[in-house]
C-alpha positions, 0 to 999 in steps of 0.5 A, spaced: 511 410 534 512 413 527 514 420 526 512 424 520 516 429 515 520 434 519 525 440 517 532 438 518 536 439 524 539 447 524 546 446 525 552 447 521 557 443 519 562 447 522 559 445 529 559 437 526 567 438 524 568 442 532 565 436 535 569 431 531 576 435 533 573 435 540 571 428 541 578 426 537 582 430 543 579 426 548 581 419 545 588 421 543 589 423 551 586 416 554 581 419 556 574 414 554 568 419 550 561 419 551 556 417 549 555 420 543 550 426 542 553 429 536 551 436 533 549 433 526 550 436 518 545 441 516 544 438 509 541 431 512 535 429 510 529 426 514 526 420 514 518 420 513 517 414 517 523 414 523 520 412 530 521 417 535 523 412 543 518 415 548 520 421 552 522 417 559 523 411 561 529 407 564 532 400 562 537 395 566 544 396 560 549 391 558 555 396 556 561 392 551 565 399 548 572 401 546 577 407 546 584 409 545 586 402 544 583 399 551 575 393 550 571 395 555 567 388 556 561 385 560 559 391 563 552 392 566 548 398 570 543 402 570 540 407 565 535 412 565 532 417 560 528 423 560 527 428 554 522 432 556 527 433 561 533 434 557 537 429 562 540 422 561 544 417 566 548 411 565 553 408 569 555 402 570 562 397 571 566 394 566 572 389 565 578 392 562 583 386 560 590 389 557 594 390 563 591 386 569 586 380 568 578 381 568 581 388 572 574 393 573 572 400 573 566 403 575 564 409 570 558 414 570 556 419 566 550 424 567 549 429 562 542 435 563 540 442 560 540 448 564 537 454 565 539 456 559 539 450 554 546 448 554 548 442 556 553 440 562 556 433 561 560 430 567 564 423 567 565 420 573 571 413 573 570 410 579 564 411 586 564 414 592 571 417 596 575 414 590 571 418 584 575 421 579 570 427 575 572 429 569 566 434 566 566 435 558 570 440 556 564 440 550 560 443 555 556 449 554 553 447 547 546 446 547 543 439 550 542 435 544 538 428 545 542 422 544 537 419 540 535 425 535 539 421 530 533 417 528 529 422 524 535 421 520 535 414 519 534 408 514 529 402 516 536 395 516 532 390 517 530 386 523 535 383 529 534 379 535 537 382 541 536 377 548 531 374 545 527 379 543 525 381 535 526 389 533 527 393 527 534 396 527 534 403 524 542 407 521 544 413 519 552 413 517 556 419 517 563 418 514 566 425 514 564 426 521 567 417 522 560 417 525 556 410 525 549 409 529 544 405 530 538 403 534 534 397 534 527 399 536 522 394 539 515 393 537 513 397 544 517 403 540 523 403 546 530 402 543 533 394 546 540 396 542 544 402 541 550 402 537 555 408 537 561 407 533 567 413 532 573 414 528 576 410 523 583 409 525 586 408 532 583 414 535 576 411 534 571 407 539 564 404 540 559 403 545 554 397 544 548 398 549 542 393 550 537 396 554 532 389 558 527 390 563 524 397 560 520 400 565 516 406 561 515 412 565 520 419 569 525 416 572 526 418 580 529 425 581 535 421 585 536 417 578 539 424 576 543 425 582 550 429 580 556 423 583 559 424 589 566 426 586 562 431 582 558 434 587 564 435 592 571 433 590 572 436 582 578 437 582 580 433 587 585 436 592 592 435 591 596 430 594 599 431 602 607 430 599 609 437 599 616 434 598 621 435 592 622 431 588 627 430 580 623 426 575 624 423 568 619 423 564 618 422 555 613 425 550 611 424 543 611 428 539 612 432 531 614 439 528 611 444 528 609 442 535 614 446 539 619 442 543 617 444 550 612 440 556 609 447 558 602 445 558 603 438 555 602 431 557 608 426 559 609 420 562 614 416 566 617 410 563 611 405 564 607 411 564 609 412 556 609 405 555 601 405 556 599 410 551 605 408 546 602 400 546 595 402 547 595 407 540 601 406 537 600 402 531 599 405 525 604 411 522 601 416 525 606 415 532 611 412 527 613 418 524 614 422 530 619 423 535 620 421 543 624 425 548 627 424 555 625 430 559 628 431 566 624 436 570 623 438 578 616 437 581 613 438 587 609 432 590 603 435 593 600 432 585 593 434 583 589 432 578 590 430 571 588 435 565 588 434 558 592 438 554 594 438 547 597 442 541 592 446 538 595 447 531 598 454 534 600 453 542 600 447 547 593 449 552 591 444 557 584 445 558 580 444 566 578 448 573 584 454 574 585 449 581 588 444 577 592 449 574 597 450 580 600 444 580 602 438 575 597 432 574 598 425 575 594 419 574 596 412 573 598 410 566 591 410 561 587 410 568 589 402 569 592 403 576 589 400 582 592 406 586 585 410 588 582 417 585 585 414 579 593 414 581 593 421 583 598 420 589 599 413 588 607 410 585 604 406 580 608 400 580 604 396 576 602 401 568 606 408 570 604 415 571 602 419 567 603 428 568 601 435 566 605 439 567 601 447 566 605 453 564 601 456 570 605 452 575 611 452 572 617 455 576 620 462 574 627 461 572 632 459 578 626 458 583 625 451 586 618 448 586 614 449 593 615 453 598 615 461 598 615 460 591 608 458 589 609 454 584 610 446 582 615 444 576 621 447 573 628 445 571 626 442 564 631 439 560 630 435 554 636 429 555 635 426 548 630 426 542 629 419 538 625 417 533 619 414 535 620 409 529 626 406 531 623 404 538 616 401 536 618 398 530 626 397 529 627 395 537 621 390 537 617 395 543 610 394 539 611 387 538 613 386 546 608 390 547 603 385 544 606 379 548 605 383 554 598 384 554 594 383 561 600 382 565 602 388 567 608 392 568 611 391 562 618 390 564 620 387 557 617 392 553 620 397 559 627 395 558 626 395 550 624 403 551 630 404 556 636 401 552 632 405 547 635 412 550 641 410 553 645 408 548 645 411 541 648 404 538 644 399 536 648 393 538 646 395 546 639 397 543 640 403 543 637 409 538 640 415 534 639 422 536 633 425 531 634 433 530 627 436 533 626 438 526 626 430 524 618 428 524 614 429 519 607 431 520 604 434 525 600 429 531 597 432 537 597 427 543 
């Protein structure tokens, strides 16, 4: 179907460059995007002879992606599109190869429009009792199609996708880091989707091959919100109610203040998977790491995101979440349930958020009468980031490591790191606070 001459979408590029902030957060904090649906510039200029896909319409998907260092390969499942109904489904099960061999995960993401146009987008890991949902913090603009792109978009030429010819359509973003794509068959429906996301470590893909097309609305059960969503977000805390003291490190760069109020850490291993996974390149050289030791009582609940703003640390999630500090597996890679909430995560770590709305009053001890769930905090030693990752071999080791979990060299690496300032025992010189240059947000 051939579409004429329309106006330019309405949007400005303030709301491109929001977007683009938001979708960077996300991968920065291991957490996978979504399929993309991005407000656009205002200045595009559409095509006179872009296809428009039909308005409903189902497909089995074939999924190959990546995000914040981690392939996702050989999934397949399930995809369901319906645009009169400002609603679209996917969910499918991938592998996953960095720390464990041919290690699965289910993932699924339904986005629709309410009432009021706006969008609600809700990613579930997992499925059943062992569903993780983690809604889109974006949600709230208005619903955009995730096809919309195409009014927009240059004829490439033709391509065979299983087995079938279609005419591939593009539109390329650079200033957003944006490149998508479609290839459109002779029936008009897509057979393949390309979603391409960032330039650097931060970036990712969605590769999306839709086969046995079945034209037509799909069912209403199609559209059903998970289990996890539905009557498990956030999920419980955990039934430890327990004491205990913790190590736990994070990285980071002035003028970000030297704190973990409303900041992300990690164990040792924990940490491991988010510096082996995205630490390449200067961003994260360029920075520090501290050993942080801090009270926290075990009744962990589920992990937010949190992040420095430029200004202030903020996490972002339901007000539940709040009252205690989070906990997953390292990069959600663990075989622990729900995600590694309360799992010891023996094999990639856990990683934590530590909200300032549980953080105990000065001489108060987390749990009991007092309410709340962390405390204690101090900052043992602050290293830069560089002498561990380059000058101790960490990222080499990490390499060697790959799809064996746990790094137990690349652990020691990191902990020698700390213990000693001397070089010889592998050690890393202290580093002020002020040392980094720079500014990263994890």
């Amino acid at each position: 179907v051939l579409r004429g001459a329309v106006a330019a979408v309405g949007m400005c590029s303030a709301l491109a460059s929001s977007w683009y902030d938001a979708m960077s957060a996300v991968m920065r904090a291991g957490r996978p995007p979504l399929l993309l649906a991005p407000d656009l510039p205002s200045d595009l200029v559409a095509s006179v002879v872009a296809p428009e896909v039909p308005s409903q319409w189902s497909a089995d998907l074939d999924y190959d992606g990546s995000f914040a260092g981690l392939v996702l390969e050989n999934g397949h499942g399930q995809f369901h599109y319906d645009r009169e109904g400002q609603r679209t489904r996917s969910f499918y099960s991938t592998t996953c190869r960095y720390f464990r061999p041919n290690a699965t995960m289910m993932q699924d993401q339904l986005t629709v429009a309410g009432p009021d146009g706006n969008s609600s987008s809700n990613l579930t890991w997992g499925a059943g009792d062992d569903g993780v949902c983690m809604p889109w913090f974006g949600s709230g603009s208005k619903y955009r199609d995730m096809f919309q792109f195409l009014s927009f978009s240059q004829r490439a030429g033709a391509e065979l996708v299983n087995g079938e010819w279609c005419m591939l359509w593009t539109l390329n973003l650079p200033t957003m880091g944006l490149s998508l794509s479609a290839c459109i068959g002779d029936d008009g429906y897509p057979r393949l989707l390309n979603q391409t996301f960032g330039t650097d470590k931060f970036g990712g893909y969605a590769h999306m091959r839709f086969r046995a097309i079945r034209p037509g609305r799909p069912a209403e059960e199609a559209f059903t919100m998970s289990q996890a969503c539905a009557t498990s977000y956030p999920q419980p805390p955990c039934a430890d109610s327990s004491v205990s003291t913790i190590d736990v490190y994070r990285i980071f760069g002035p003028p970000e203040p030297l704190l973990l109020d409303n900041r992300n850490g990690g164990d040792v291993l924990g940490d491991l998977a988010f510096v082996c996974t995205q630490g390449s390149g200067d961003v994260y050289e360029g920075k520090l790491i501290t050993h942080w030791r801090v009270n926290v009582s075990n009744n962990f609940g589920q992990y937010e995101l949190c992040n420095y703003d430029g200004k202030e640390n903020e996490c972002s999630g339901d007000r539940k979440q709040m009252q205690t500090v989070g906990r997953r597996s390292g990069q959600m890679q663990g075989v622990g349930p729900r995600l590694g909430q309360c799992s010891p995560n023996d094999d990639v770590g856990s990683q934590y958020s530590f909200p300032v709305a549980a953080k105990c009053p000065p001489g108060v001890r987390p749990g009991g009468s007092g309410g709340c769930a962390w405390g204690g905090a101090v900052a043992l030693r602050t290293v830069q980031a560089r002498c561990i990752m380059q000058d101790r071999g960490l990222l080499e080791a990490c390499k060697r490591e790959i799809g064996h979990a746990p790094f137990r060299a690349s652990a020691d690496i990191w902990q020698r790191a700390f213990a000693s300032a001397d070089p010889a025992l592998g050690g890393c010189p202290d580093a002020p606070p002020g040392a980094a240059a720079g500014v990263v947000l994890v």
